[in-house]
mmCIF file of the C-alpha atoms, coordinates in Angstrom:
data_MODEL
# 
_entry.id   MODEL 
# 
loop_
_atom_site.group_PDB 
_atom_site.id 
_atom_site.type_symbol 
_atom_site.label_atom_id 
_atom_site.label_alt_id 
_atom_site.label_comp_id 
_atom_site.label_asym_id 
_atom_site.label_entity_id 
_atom_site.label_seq_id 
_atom_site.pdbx_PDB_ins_code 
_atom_site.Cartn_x 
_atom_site.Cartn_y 
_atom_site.Cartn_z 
_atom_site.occupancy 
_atom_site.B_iso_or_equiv 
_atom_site.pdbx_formal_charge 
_atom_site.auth_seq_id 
_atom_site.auth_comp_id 
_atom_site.auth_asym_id 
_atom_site.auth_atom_id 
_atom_site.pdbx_PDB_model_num 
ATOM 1   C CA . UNK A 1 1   ? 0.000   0.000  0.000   1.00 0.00 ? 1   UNK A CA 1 
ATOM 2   C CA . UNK A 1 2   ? 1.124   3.419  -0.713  1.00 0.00 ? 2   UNK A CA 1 
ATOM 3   C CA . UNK A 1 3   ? 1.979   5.444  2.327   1.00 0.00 ? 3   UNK A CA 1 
ATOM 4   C CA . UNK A 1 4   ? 1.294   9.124  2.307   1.00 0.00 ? 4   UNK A CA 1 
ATOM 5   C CA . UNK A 1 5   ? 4.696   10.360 2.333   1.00 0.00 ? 5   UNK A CA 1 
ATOM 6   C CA . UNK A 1 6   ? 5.033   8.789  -1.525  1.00 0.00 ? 6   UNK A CA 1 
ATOM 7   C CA . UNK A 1 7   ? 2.037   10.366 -2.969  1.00 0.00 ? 7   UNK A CA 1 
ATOM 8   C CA . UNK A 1 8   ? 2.456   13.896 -4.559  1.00 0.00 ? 8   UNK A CA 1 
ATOM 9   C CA . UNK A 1 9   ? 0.714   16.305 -2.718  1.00 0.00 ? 9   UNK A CA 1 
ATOM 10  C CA . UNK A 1 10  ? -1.020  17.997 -5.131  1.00 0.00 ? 10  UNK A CA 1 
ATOM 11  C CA . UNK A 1 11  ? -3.198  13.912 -5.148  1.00 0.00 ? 11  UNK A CA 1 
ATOM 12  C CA . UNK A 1 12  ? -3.730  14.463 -1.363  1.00 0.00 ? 12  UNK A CA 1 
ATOM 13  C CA . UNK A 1 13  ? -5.171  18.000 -1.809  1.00 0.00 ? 13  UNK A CA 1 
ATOM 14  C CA . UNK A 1 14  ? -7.070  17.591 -5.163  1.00 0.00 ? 14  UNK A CA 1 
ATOM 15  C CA . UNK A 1 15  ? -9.846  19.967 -5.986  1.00 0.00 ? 15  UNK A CA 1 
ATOM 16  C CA . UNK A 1 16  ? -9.664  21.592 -2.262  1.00 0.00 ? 16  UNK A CA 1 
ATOM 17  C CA . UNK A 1 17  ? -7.193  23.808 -4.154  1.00 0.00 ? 17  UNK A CA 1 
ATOM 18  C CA . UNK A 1 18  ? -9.446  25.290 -6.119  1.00 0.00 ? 18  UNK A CA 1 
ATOM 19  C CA . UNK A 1 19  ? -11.301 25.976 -3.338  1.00 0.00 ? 19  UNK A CA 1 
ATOM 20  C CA . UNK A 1 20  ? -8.520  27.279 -0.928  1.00 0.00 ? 20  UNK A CA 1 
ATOM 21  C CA . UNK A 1 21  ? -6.766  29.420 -3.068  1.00 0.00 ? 21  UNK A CA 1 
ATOM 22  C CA . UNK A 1 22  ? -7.989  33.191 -2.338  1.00 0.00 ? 22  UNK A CA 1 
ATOM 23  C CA . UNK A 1 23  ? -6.502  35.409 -4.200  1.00 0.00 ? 23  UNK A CA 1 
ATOM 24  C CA . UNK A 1 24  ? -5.698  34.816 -7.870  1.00 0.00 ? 24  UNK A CA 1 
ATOM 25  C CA . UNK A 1 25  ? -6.147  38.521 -9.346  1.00 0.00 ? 25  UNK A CA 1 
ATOM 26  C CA . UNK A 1 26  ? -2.080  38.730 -10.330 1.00 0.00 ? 26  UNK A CA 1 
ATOM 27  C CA . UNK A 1 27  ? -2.212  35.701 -11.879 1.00 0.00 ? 27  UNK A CA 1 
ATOM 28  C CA . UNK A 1 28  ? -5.450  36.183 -14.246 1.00 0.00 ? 28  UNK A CA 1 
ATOM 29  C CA . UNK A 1 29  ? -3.641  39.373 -15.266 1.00 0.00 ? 29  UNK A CA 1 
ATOM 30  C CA . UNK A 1 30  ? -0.311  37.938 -16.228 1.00 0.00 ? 30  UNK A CA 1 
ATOM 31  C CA . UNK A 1 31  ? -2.096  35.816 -18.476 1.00 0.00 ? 31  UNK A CA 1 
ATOM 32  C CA . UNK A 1 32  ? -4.277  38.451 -19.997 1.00 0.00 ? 32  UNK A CA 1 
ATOM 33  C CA . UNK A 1 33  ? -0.463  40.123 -20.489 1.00 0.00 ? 33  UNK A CA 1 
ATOM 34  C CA . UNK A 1 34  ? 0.596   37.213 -22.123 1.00 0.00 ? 34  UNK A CA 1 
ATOM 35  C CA . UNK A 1 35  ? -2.352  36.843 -24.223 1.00 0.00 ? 35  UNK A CA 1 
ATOM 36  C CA . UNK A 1 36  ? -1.910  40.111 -25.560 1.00 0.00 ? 36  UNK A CA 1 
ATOM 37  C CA . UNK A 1 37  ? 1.852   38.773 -26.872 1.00 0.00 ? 37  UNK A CA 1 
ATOM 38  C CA . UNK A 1 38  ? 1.051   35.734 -28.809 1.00 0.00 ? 38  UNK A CA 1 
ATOM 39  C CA . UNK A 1 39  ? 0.699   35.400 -32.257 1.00 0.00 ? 39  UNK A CA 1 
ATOM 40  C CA . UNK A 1 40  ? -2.354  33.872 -34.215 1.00 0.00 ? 40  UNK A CA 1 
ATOM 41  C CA . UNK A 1 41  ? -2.055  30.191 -33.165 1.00 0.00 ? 41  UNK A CA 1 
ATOM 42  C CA . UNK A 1 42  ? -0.035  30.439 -30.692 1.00 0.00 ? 42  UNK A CA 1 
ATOM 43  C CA . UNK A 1 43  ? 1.399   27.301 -28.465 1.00 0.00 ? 43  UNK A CA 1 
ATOM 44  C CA . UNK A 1 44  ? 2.024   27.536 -24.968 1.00 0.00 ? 44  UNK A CA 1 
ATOM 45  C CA . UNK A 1 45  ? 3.064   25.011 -22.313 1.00 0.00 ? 45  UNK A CA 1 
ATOM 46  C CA . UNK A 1 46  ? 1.774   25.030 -18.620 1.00 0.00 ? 46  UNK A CA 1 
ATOM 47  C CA . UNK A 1 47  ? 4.291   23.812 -16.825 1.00 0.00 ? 47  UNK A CA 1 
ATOM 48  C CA . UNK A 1 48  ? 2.805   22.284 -13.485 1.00 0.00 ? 48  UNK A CA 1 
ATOM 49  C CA . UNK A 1 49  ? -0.527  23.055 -14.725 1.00 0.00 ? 49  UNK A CA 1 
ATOM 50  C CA . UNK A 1 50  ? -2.599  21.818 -11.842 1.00 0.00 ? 50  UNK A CA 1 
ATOM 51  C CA . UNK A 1 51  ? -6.220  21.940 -11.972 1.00 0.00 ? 51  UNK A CA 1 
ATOM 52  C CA . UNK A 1 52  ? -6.587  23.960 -15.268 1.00 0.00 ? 52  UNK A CA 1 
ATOM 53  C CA . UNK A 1 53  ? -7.457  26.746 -13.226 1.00 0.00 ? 53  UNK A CA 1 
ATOM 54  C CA . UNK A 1 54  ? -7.234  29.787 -13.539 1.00 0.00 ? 54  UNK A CA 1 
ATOM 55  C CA . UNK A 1 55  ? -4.352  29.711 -16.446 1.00 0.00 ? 55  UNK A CA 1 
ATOM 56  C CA . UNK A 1 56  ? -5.373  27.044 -18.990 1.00 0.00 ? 56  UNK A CA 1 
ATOM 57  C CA . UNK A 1 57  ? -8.616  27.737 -19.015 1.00 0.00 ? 57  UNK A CA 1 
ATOM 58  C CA . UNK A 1 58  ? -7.351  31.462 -19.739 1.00 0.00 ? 58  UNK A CA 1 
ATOM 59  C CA . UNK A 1 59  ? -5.401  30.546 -22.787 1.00 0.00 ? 59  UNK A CA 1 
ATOM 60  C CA . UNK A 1 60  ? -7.986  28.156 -24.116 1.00 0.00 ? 60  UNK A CA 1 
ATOM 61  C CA . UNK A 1 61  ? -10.562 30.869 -24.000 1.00 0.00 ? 61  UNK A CA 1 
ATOM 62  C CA . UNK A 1 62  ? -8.588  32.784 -25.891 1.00 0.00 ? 62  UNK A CA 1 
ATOM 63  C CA . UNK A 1 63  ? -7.987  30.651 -28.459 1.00 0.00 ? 63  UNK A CA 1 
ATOM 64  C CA . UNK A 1 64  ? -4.359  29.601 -27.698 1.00 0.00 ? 64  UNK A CA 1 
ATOM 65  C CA . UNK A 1 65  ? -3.612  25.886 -27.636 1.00 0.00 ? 65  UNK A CA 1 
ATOM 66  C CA . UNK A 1 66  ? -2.618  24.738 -24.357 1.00 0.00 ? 66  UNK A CA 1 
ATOM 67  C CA . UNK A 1 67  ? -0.619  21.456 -23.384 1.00 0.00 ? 67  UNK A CA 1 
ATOM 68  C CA . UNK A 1 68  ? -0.164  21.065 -20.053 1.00 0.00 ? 68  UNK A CA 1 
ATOM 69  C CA . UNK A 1 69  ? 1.959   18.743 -17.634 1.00 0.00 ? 69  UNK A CA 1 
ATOM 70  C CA . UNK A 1 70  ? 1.448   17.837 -14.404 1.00 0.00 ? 70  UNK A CA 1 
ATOM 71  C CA . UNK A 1 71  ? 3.000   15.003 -11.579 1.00 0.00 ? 71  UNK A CA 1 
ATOM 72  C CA . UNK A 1 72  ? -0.356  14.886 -10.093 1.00 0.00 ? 72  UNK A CA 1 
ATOM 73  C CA . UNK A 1 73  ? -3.037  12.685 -11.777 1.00 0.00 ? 73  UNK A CA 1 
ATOM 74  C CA . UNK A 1 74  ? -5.454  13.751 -10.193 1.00 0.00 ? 74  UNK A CA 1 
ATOM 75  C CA . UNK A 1 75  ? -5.201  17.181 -10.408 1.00 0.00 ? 75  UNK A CA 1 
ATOM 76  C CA . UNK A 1 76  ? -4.572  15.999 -15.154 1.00 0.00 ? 76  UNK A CA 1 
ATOM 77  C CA . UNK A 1 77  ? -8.113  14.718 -14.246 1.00 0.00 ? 77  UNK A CA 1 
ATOM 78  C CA . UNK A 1 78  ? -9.272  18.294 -13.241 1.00 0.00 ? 78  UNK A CA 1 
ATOM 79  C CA . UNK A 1 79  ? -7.725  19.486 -15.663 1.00 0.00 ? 79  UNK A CA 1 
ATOM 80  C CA . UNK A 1 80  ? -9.595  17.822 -18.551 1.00 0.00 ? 80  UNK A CA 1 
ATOM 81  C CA . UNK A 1 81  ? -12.928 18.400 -17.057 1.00 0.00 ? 81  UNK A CA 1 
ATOM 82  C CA . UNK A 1 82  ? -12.469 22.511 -15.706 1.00 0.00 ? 82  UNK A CA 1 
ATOM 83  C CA . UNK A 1 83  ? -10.287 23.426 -19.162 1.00 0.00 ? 83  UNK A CA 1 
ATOM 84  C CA . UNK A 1 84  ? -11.071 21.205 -22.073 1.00 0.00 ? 84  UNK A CA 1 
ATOM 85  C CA . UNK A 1 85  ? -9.637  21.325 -24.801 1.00 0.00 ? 85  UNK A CA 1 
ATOM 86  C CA . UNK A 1 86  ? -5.828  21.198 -23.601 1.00 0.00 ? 86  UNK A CA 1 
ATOM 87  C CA . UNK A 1 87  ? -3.815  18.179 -24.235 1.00 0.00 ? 87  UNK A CA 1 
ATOM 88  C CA . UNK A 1 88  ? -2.817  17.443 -20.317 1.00 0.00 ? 88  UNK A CA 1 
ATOM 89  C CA . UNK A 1 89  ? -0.211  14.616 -19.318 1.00 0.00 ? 89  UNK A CA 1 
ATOM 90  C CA . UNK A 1 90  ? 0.732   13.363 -16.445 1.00 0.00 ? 90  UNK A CA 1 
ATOM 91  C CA . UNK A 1 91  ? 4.498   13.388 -16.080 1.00 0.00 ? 91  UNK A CA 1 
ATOM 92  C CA . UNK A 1 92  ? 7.571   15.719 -14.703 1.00 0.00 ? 92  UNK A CA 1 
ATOM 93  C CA . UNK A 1 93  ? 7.207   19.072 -15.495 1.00 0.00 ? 93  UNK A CA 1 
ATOM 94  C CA . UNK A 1 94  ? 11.383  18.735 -16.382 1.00 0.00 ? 94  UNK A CA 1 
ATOM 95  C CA . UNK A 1 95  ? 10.247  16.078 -19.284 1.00 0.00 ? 95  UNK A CA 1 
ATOM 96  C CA . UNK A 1 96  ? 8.719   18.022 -22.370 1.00 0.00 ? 96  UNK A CA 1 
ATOM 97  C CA . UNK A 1 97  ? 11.505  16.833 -25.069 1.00 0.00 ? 97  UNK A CA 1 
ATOM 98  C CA . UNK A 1 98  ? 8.881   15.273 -27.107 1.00 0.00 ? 98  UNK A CA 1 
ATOM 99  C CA . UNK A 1 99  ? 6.416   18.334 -27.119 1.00 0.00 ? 99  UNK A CA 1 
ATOM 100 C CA . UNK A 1 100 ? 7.884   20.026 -29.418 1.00 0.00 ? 100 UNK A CA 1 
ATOM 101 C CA . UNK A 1 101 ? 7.637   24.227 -29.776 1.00 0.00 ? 101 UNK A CA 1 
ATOM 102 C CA . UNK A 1 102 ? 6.092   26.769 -28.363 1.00 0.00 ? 102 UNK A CA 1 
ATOM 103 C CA . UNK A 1 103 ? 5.827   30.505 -28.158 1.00 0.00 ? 103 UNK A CA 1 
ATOM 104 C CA . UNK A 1 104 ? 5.587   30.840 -24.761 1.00 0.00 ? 104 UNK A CA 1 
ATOM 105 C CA . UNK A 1 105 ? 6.223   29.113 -21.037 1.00 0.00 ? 105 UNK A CA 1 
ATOM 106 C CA . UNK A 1 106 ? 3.998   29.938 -18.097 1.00 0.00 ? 106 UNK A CA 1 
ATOM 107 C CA . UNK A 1 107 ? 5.054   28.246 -14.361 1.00 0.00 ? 107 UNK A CA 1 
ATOM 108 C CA . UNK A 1 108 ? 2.630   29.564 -12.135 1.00 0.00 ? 108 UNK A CA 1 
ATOM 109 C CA . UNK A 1 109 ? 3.945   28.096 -8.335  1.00 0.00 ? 109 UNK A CA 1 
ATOM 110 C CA . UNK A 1 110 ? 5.243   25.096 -10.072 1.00 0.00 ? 110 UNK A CA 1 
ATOM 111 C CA . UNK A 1 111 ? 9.396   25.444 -10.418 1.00 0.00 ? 111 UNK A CA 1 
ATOM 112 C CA . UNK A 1 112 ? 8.987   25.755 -6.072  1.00 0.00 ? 112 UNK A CA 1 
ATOM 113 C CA . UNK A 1 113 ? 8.416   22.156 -6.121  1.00 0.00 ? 113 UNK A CA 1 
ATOM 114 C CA . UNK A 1 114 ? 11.709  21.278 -7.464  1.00 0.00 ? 114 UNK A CA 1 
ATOM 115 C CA . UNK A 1 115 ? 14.847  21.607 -5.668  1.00 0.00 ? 115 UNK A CA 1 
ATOM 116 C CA . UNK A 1 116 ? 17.063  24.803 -6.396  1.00 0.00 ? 116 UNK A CA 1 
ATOM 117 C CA . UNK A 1 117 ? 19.823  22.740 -8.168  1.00 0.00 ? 117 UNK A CA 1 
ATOM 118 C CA . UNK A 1 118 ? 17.295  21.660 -10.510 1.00 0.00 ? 118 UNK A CA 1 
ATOM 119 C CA . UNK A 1 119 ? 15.992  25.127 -11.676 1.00 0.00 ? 119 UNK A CA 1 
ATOM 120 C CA . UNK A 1 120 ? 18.612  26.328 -13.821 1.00 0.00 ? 120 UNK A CA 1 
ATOM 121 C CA . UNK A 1 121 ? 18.916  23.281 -15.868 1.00 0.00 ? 121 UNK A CA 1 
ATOM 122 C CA . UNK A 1 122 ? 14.757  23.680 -16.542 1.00 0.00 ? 122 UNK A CA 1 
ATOM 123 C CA . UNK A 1 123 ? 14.979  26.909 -17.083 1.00 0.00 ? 123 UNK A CA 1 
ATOM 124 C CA . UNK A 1 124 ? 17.798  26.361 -19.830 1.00 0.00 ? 124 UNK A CA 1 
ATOM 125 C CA . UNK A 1 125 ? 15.870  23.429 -21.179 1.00 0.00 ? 125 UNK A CA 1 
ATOM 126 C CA . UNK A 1 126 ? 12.655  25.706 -21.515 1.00 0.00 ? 126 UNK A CA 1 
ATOM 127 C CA . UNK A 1 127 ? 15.036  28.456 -23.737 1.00 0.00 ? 127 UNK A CA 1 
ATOM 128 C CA . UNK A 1 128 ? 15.540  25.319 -26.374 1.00 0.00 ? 128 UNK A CA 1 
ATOM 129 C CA . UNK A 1 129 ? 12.264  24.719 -26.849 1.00 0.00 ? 129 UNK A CA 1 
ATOM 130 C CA . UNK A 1 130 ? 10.980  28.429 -27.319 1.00 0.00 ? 130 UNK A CA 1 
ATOM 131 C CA . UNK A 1 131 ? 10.242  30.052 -30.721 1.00 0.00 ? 131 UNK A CA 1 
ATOM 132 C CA . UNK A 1 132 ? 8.455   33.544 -31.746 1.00 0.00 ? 132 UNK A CA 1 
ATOM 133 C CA . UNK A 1 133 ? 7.697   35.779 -28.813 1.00 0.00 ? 133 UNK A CA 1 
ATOM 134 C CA . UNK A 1 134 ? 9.856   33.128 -26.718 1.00 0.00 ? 134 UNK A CA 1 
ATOM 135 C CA . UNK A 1 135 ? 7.886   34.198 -23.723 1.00 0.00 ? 135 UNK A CA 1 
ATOM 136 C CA . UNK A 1 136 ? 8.679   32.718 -19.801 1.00 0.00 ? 136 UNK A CA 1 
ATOM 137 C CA . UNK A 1 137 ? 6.032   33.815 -16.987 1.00 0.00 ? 137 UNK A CA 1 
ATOM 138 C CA . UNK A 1 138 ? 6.471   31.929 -14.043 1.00 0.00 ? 138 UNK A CA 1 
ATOM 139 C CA . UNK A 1 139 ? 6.018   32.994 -10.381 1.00 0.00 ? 139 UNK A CA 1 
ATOM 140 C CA . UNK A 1 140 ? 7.612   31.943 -7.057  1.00 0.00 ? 140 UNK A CA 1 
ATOM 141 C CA . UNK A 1 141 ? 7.083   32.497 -3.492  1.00 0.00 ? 141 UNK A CA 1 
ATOM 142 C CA . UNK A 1 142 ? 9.328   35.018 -1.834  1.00 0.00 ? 142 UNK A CA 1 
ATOM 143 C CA . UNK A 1 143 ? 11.940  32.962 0.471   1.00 0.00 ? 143 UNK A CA 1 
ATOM 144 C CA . UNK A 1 144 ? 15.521  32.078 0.541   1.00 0.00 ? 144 UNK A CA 1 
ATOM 145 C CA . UNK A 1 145 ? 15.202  27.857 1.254   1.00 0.00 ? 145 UNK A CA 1 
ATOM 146 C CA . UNK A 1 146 ? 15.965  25.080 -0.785  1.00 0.00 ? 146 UNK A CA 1 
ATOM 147 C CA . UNK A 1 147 ? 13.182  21.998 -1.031  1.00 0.00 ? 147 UNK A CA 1 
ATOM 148 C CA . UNK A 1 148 ? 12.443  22.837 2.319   1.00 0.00 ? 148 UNK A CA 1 
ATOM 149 C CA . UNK A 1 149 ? 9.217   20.480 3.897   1.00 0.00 ? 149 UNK A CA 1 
ATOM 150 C CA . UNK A 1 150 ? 6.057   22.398 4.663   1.00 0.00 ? 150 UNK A CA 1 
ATOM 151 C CA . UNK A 1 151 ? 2.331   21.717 4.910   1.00 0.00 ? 151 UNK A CA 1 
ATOM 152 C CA . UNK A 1 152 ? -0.094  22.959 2.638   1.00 0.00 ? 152 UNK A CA 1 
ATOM 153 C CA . UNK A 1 153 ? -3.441  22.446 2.824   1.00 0.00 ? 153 UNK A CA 1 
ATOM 154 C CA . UNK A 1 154 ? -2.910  19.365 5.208   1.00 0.00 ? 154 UNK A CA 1 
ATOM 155 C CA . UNK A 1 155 ? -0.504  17.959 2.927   1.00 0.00 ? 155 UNK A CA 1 
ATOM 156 C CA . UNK A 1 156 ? 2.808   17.714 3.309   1.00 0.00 ? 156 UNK A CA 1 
ATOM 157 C CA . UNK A 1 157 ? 5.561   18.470 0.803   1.00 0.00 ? 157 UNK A CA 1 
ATOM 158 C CA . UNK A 1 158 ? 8.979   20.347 -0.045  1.00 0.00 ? 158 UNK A CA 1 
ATOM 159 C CA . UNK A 1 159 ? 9.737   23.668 -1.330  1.00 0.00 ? 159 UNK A CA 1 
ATOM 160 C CA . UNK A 1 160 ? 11.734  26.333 -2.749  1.00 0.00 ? 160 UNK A CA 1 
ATOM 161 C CA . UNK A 1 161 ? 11.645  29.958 -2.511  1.00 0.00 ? 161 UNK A CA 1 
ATOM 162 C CA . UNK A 1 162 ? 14.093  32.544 -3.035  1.00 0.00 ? 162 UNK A CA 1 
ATOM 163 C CA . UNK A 1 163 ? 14.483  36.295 -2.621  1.00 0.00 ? 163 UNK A CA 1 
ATOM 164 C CA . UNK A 1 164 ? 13.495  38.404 -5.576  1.00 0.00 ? 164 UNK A CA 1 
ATOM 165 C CA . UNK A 1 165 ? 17.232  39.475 -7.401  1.00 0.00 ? 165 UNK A CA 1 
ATOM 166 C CA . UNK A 1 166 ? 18.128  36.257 -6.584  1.00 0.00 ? 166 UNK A CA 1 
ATOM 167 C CA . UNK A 1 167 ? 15.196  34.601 -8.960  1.00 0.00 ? 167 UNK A CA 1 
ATOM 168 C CA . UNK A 1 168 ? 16.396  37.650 -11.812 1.00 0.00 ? 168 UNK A CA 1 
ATOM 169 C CA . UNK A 1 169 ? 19.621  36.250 -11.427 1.00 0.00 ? 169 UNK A CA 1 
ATOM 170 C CA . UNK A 1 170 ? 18.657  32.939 -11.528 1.00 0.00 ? 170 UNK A CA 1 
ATOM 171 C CA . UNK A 1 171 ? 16.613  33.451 -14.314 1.00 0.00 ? 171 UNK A CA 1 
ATOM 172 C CA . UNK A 1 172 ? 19.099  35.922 -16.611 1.00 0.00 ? 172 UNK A CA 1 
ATOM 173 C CA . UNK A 1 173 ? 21.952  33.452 -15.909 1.00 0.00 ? 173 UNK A CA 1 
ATOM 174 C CA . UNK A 1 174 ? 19.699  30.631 -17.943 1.00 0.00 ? 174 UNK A CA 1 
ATOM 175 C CA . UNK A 1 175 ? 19.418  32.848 -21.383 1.00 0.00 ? 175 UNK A CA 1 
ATOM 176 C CA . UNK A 1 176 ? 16.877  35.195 -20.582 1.00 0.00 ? 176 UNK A CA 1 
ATOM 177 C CA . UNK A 1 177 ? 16.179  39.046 -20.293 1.00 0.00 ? 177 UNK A CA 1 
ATOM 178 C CA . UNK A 1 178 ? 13.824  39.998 -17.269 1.00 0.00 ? 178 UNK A CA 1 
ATOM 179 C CA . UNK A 1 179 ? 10.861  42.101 -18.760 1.00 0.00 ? 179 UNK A CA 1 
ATOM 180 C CA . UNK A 1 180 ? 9.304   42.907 -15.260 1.00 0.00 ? 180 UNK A CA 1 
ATOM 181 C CA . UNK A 1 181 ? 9.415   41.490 -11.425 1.00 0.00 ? 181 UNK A CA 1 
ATOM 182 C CA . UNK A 1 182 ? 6.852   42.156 -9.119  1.00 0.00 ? 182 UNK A CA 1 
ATOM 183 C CA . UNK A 1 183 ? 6.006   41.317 -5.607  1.00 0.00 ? 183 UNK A CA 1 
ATOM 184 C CA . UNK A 1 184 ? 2.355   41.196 -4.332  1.00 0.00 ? 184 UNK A CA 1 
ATOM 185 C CA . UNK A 1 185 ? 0.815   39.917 -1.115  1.00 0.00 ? 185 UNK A CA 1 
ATOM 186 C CA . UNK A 1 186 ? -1.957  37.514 -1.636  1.00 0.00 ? 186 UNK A CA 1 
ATOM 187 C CA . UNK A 1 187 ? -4.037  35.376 0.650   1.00 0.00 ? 187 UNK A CA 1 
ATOM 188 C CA . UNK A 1 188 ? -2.698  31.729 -0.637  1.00 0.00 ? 188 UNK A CA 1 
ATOM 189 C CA . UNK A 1 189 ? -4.823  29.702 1.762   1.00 0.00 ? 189 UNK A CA 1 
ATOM 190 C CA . UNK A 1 190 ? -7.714  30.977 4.238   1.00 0.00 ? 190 UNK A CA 1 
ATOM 191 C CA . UNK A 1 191 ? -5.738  32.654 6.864   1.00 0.00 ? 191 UNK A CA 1 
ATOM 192 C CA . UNK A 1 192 ? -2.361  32.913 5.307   1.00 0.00 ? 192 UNK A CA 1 
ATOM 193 C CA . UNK A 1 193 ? -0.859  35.877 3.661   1.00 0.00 ? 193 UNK A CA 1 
ATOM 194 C CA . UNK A 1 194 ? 2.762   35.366 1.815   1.00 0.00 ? 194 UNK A CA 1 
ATOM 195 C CA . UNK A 1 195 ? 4.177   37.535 -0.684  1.00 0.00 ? 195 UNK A CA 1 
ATOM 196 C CA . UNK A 1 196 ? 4.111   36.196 -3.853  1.00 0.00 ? 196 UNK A CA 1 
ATOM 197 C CA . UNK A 1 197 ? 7.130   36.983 -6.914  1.00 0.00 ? 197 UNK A CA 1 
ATOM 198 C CA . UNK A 1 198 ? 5.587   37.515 -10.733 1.00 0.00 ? 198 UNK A CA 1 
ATOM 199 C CA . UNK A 1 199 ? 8.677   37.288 -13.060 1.00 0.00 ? 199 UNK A CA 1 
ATOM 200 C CA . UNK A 1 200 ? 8.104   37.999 -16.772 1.00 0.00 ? 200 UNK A CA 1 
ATOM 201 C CA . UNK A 1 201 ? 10.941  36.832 -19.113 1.00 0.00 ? 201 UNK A CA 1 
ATOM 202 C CA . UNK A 1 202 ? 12.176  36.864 -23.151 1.00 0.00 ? 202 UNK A CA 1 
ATOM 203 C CA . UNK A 1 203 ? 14.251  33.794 -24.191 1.00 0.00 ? 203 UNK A CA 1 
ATOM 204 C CA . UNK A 1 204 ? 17.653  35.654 -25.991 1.00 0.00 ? 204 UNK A CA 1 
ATOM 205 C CA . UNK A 1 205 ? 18.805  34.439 -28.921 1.00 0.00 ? 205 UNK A CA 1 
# 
């Protein structure tokens, strides 16, 4: 039998995401952003795409196709049924060789599951596989910790944070020019307030 401790988390906490998550404002508007970027026909990858919500469904709406990954199959399965029309798969959000091209990357709280060492290497990989606007929106949680475990929601897991020049560091180091960094403070589960880092990025050639 599986034990807890093997299961993502993102299984454990399911579609009480959806409902936990407060504030979501910054988000919807980075996407709207990015929108306003893409081509006709554009592609776009969701890296750690959870539940669909709010980004996917975003995208689709406007007409943008949409594959998403996700370690979580349960949260693919909400995925398909709150955003259809994205191709979803359930795998590591570092394996996308196969996918192919696309005009733009979004990571909304999703590199933060990965351990620091790990980030720079994604981030490279996602530069290779860019074309057109090369666009990279992701967003972080402000911190300086590496895969350290927390609970969220009830579940338990590991993240990583850092402080905001750090991530445009981080981020410029893997082949990228910083278009705009932001901090906000948003209400990430009923009762908690962190401040939240909104990083918008253009692949160099």
């Amino acid at each position: 039998m599986t034990s807890e401790s093997t299961v993502p988390a993102f299984d454990l906490i399911g579609k009480r995401y959806d409902e936990s998550f407060v504030e979501r404002d910054v988000q919807l508007a980075e996407g709207a952003w990015l929108i306003q970027q893409l081509p006709p026909g554009a592609r776009v990858l969701d890296l750690g795409c959870g539940s669909g919500l709010p980004s996917a469904k975003q995208l689709l709406d406007a007409g943008v196709e949409v594959v998403g990954t996700d370690e979580s199959a349960v949260m693919i399965e909400l995925a398909r049924q709150q955003a259809p029309g994205g191709r979803y798969l359930h795998q590591d959000l570092r394996d996308f060789d196969d996918l192919g091209e696309f005009d733009a990357m979004v990571a909304f709280f999703a590199l933060l599951m990965l351990p620091r060492m790990d980030i720079p290497e994604l981030l490279a990989k996602c530069r290779t596989r860019l074309r057109g606007p090369k666009l990279l929106l992701l967003s972080m949680v402000h911190g300086d910790f590496d895969f350290f475990p927390v609970s969220f929601l009830g579940a338990q897991t590991n993240v990583s944070a850092y402080p905001p020049e750090k991530l445009r560091e981080v981020v410029t180091d893997a082949g990228y020019d910083v278009l705009d960094l932001r901090e906000v403070e948003a209400e990430a589960e009923p009762g908690r307030i962190e401040v939240q880092i909104y990083l918008r990025a253009k692949a160099r050639d």
